[in-house]
FIGU-580097 format. One record per residue (C-alpha): residue in three letters; x, y, z; residue number from 1. Coordinates in steps of 0.1 Angstrom, whole numbers, plus 5000, padded with zeros to 4 digits. Example, Ala and Ser with C-alpha at 12.3 -4.5 7.8 and 13.67 -1.06 7.14 Angstrom:
BEGIN
- ALA|5123|4955|5078|1 $
- SER|5137|4989|5071|2 $
END
This chain:
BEGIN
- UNK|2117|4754|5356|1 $
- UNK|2143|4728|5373|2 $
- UNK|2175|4742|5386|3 $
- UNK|2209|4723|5386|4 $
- UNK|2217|4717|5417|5 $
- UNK|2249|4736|5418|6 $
- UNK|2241|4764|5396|7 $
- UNK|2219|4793|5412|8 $
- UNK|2189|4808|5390|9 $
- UNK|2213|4840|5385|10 $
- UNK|2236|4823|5366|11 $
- UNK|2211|4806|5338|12 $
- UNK|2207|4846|5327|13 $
- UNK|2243|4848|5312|14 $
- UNK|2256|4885|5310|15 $
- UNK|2240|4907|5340|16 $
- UNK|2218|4934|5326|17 $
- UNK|2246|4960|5331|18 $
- UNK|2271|4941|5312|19 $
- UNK|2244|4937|5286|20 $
- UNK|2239|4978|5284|21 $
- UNK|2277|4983|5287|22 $
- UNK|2282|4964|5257|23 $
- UNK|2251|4982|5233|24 $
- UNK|2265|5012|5246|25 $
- UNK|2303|5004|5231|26 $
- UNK|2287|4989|5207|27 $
- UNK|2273|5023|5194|28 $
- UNK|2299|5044|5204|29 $
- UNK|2325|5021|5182|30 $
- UNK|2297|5029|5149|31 $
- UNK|2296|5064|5156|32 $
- UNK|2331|5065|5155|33 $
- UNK|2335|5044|5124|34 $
- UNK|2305|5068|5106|35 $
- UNK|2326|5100|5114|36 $
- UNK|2356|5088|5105|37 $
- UNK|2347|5080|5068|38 $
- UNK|2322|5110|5065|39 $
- UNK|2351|5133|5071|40 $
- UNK|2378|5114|5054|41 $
- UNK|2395|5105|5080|42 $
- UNK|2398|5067|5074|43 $
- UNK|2401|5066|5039|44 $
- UNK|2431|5091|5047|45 $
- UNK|2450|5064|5069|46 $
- UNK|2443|5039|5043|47 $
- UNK|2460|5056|5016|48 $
- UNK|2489|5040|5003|49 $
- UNK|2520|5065|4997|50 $
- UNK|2531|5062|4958|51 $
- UNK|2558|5043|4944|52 $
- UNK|2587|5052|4926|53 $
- UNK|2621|5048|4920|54 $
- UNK|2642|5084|4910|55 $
- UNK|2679|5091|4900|56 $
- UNK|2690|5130|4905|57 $
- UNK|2718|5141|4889|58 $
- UNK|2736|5177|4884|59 $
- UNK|2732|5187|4843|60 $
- UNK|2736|5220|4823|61 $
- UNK|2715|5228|4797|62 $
- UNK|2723|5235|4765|63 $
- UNK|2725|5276|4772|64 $
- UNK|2752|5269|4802|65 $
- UNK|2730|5270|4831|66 $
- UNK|2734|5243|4860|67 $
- UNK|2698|5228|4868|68 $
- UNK|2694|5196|4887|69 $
- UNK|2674|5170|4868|70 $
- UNK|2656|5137|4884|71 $
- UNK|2649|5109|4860|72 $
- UNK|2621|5088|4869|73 $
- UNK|2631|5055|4864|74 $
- UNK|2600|5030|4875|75 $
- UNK|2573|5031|4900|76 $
- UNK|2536|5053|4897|77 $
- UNK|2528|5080|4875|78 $
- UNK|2525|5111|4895|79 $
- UNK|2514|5147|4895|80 $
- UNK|2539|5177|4901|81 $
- UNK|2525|5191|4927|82 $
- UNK|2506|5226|4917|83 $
- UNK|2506|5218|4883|84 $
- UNK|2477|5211|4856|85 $
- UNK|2486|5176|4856|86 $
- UNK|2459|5152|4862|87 $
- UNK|2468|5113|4851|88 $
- UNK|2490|5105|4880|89 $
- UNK|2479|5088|4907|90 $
- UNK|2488|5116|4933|91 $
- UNK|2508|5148|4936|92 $
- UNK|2543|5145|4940|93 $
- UNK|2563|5179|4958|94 $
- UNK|2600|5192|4959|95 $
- UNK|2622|5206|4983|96 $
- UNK|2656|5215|4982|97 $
- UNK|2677|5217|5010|98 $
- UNK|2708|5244|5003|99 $
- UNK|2742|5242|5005|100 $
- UNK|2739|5263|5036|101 $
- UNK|2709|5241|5051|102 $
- UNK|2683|5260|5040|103 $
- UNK|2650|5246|5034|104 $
- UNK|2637|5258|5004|105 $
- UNK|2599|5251|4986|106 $
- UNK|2600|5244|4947|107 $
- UNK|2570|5256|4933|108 $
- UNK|2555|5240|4897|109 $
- UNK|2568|5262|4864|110 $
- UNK|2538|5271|4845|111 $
- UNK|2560|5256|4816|112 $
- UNK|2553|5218|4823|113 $
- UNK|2540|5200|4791|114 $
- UNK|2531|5166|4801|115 $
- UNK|2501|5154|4815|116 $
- UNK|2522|5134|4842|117 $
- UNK|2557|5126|4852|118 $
- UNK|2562|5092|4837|119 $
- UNK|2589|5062|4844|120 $
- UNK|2617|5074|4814|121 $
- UNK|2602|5108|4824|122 $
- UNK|2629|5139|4832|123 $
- UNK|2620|5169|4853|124 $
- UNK|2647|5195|4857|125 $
- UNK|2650|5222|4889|126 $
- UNK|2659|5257|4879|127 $
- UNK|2662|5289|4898|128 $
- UNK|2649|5324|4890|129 $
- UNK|2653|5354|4912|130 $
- UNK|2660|5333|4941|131 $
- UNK|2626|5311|4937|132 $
- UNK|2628|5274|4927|133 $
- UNK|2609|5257|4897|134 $
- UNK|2609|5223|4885|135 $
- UNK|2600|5222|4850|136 $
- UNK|2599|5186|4825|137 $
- UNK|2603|5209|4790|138 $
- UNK|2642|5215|4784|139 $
- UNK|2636|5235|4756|140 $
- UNK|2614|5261|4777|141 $
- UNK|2649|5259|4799|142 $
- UNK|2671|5268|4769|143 $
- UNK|2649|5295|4764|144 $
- UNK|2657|5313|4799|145 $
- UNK|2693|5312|4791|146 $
- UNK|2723|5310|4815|147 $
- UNK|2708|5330|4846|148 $
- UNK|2686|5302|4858|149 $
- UNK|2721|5283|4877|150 $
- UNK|2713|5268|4909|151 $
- UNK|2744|5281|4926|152 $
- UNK|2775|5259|4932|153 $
- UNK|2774|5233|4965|154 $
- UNK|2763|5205|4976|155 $
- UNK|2723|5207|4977|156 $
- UNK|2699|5178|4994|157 $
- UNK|2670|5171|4967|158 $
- UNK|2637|5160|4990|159 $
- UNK|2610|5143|4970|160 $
- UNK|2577|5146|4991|161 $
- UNK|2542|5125|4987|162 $
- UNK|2520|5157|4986|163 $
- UNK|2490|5136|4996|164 $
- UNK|2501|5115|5026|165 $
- UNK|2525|5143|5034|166 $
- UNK|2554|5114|5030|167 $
- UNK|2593|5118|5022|168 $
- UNK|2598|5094|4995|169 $
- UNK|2631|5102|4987|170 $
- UNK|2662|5122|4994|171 $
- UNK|2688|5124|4971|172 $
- UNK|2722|5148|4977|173 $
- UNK|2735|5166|4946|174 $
- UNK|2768|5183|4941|175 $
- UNK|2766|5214|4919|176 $
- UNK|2801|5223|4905|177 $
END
């Protein structure tokens, strides 16, 4: 084999044998990595896109004299309430209500709701009962509870959460009179 005259025989080999290993090595820890990551959901996770959606909340009373806040869902994704039987939207969707006295409070799913999803032109209302917070979409089941569902006079912060990416989508404050 002729040599160039300037170059030594070393330097015809390209990468040294340890650069070669380092790389195989980095090489295999970067797979591994990848591999556990999508086995245990971790990837997919961070690739999930948060829903869209576009809300107005309002203050309402229903038709029996109780003050409920209602969110109308005005375009975006078709979504679950969270803890509900509702399957056809494209994720869960959660509530939370800070009070007039900034109090975070949870609002759990009313075994009432009727629709298979929450829908753009789609109305959900918030209730109270015994202190615990429900949002319901049926206004009739509402009706039905009569005056002692009021969520109690102030200004309230409404908090609508991304229950699979664990995302605020929107905040919205209400004044109940």
């Amino acid at each position: 084999m002729k040599h160039h005259p300037s170059r030594s025989p070393a330097d015809e080999r390209g990468l040294s044998e340890l650069l070669a290993e380092l790389f195989i090595v980095i090489l295999i820890i970067a797979l591994a990595v990848i591999i556990i990551g999508t086995v245990t959901g971790i990837i997919p996770r961070l690739l999930e896109q948060p829903v869209l959606l576009s809300v107005k909340a309002d203050a309402a009373t229903t038709s029996a004299g109780a003050d409920v806040i209602t969110l109308f869902h005005q375009q975006g994704n078709a979504v679950n309430l969270n803890g509900s039987a509702q399957t056809a939207g494209v994720s869960p969707v959660s509530f939370t209500l800070t009070t007039p006295t900034d109090v975070l409070v949870n609002v759990r799913s009313s075994p009432s709701i009727i629709n298979d999803a929450w829908r753009p032109g789609g109305r959900v209302y918030i209730y109270q009962v015994g202190g615990y917070y429900f949002v319901t979409d049926d206004p009739d089941f509402l009706d039905g509870l009569g005056p002692g569902i009021d969520v109690p006079s102030g200004s309230w912060e409404v908090n609508l959460i991304d229950a699979r990416v664990h995302l605020l989508l929107h905040k919205h404050p209400i004044t109940i009179p």
